[in-house]
N, C-alpha and C positions, 0 to 999 in steps of 0.2 A: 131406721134412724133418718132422718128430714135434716134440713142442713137449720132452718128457723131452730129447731128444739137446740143445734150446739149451739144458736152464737145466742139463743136467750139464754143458755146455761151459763155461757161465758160474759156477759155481761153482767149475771147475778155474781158470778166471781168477783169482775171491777168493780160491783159496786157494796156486796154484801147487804143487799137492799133490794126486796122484787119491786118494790115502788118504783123505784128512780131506776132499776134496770129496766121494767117495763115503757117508761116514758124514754129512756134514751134508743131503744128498740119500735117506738112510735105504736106500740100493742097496748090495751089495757092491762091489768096487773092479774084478772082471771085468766086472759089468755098464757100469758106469761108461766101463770103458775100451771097451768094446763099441759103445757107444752113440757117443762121439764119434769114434771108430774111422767109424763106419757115416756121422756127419754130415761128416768130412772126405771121405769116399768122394763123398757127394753135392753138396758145393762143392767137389769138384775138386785140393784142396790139402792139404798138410799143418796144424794148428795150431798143434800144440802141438812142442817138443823134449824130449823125456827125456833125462835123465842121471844120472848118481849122485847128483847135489844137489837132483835133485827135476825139474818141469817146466818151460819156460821158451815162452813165445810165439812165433811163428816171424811172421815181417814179415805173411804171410798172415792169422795167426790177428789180430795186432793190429787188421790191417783189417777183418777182420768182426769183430771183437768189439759195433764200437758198434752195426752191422747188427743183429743177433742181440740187444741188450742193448733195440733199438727194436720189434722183432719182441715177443717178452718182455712189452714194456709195455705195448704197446699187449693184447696176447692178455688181458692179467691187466685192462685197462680194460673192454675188451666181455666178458669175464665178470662184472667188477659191474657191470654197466649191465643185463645178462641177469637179474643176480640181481635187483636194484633193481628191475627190471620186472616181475616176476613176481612182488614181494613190494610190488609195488603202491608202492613207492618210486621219486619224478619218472618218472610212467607219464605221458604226455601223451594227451589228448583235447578235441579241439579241438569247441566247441559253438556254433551258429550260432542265434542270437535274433532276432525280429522284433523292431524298431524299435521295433515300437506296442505290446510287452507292457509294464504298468505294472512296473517295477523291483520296489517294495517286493513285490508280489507273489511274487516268482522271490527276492531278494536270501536271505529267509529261508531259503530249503531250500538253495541255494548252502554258506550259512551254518552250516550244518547237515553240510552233503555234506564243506565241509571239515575240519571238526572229525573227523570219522570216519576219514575220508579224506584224512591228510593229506600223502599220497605223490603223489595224484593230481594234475598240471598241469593247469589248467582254461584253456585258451583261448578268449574270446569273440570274437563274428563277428558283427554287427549287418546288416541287411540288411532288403531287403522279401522278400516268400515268394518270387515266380520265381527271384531272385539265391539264395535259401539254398538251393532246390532243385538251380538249375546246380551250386550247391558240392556238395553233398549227392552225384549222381551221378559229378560228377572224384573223387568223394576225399578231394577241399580241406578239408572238414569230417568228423565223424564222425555225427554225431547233430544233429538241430534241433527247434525249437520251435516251431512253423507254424501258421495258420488264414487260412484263408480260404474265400469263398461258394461256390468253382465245386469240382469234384471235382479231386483229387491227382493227379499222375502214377502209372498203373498199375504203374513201375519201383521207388514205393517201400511201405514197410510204415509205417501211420499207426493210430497206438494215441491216443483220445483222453485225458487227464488232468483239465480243468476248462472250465467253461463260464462265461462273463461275459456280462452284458447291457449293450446299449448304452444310455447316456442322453444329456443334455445336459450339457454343462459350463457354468455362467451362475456371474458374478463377485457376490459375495455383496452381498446388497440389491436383487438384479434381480427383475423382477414374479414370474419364475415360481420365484422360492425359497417361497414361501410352498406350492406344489402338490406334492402328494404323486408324481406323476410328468405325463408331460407328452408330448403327441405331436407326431407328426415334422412336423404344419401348423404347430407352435409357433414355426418356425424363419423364419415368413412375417416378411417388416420386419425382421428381425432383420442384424445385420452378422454373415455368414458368417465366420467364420475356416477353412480349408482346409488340415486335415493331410495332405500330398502323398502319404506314403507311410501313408498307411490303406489296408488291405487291402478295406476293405468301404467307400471312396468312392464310385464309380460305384454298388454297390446301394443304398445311402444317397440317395444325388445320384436313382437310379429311383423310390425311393419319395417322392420330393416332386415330382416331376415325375406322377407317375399320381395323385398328388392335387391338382396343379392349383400349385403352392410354388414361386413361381421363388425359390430361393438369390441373396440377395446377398451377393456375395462380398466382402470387405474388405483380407483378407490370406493367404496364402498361405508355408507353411512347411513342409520337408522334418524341422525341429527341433521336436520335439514340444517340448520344455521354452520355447520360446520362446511356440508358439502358446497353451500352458499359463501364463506371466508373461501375453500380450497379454489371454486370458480373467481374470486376475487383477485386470489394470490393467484390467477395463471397456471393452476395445476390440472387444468384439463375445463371439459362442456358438461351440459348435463338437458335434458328435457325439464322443462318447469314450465307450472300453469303462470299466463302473463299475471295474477294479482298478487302469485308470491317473488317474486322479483326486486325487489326490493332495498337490496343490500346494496352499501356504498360498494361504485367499482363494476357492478353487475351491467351489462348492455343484455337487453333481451329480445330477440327476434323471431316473430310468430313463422309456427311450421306453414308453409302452403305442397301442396300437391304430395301428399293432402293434408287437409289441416284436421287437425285434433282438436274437439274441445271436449266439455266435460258440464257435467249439469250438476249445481250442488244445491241439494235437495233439503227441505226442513223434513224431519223422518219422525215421526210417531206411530204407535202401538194402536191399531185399528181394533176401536170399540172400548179401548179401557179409559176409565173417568179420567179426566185431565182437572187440576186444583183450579183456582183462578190465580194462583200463580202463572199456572204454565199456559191457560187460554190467555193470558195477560199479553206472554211473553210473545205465541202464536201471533195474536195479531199485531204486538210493534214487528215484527218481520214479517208481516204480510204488506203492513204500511208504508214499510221503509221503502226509499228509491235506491234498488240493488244499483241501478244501472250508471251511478255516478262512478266514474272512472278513476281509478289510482294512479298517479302518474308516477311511473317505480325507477326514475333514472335509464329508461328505456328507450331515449331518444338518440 
């Protein structure tokens, strides 16, 4: 079955006339008659009846008609969705973020991406790095945003974009807002706050430990905005990258001797097709100038 044989079928339905169906279908009226000729052949039955007064439906054709009229619809629906897609119109691509990158950081070029782009479905996916990577290899996601201390899966391709240093987060009027930066022994006596899913805890948690720092902990939170209100409200410190710093109240001071940073990386699946959604997306973050500075109440 040819998609020409339903909609001349269906136009002989509108019109009950292979004449005037042929001319509204821009065919002669042999072709016409050819073609649904060839489609009764292939369902088996007659459709149509001729007579002097023109065509008339036969019990059979009635019953396919709605067959054929849903057939039709739907064909002419996944042709705009094909077109739509290819014209970068509701193209979907779904992107997978670490928990612990600061927002305002990421929101701007988002911001950005979809003003240009404003065909493109942006789907987010919050997670810690190993959960974005499982997604990353199923499929689940297309593209992510990742960093952390130990090396990547050799299954993917890891392009870096920007670098952030770690500091301290201290609630404003605490001793060490006065100090230009501040190292990781700073944290001795202090009330730990423990962001769970920080990518670089344990290497954090190692470097006070090989200087002697037992961490006291106070509280513990998977919610960064939360442990970010508790550092507000004076409830103790916590390690944070400088671009998520951000929160009213927050004073932030880069670690030195030594200093911490951390690379966040655009992360794709080495060798599998990318849509033109997601090469779309690839290069506004290849384009973008990461190295515009957030200014996070940090002064």
């Amino acid at each position: 079955m040819e998609m020409h044989e339903v909609r001349y079928f269906l136009a002989a339905c509108d019109t009950m006339n292979f004449h005037r169906a042929a001319s509204s279908c821009n065919v002669t009226q042999p072709a016409l008659t050819r073609a649904i000729k060839k489609l009764e052949i292939e369902l088996g039955g007659a459709l149509f009846r001729r007579d002097h007064s023109g065509a008339q439906l036969t019990d059979f054709g009635r019953l396919m008609r709605p067959h054929l009229e849903e057939v039709l619809g739907r064909t002419k629906n996944a042709q705009q969705v094909a077109r739509s897609f290819l014209r970068l119109e509701a193209a979907p691509l779904t992107l997978g973020v670490m928990c612990t990158i600061g927002p305002l950081r990421f929101v701007g070029f988002l911001n950005a991406f979809r003003q240009e782009h404003t065909g493109i479905e942006v789907s987010m996916v919050e997670s810690v790095p190993s959960r974005l990577t499982e997604l990353l290899l199923s499929g689940s996601i297309d593209v992510a945003l990742l960093a952390q201390p130990g090396a990547f899966d050799q299954r993917l391709n890891v392009e870096p974009i920007y670098h952030e240093r770690f500091g301290l987060a201290l609630p404003a009027g605490h001793p060490l807002e006065g100090r230009d930066s501040v190292h990781v022994t700073d944290v001795r006596g202090e009330t730990y706050l423990s962001r769970i899913n920080c990518e670089y805890r344990d290497y954090l948690a190692e470097l006070c430990r090989e200087r002697g720092v037992d961490i006291r902990r106070g509280f513990r939170s998977e919610r960064e905005d939360w442990i970010l209100m508790m550092v507000a409200a004076g409830m103790g410190i916590c390690f944070l990258p400088e671009y998520s710093a951000t929160h009213p109240g927050i004073r932030h001071r880069l670690v030195d001797g030594p200093a911490v940073s951390r690379e966040v990386s655009l992360v794709t699946v080495a060798g599998r097709s990318l849509s033109t959604a997601v090469r779309t997306f690839i290069d506004a973050v290849r384009a973008h100038d990461w190295r515009g500075r957030i200014e996070a109440g940090s002064s």
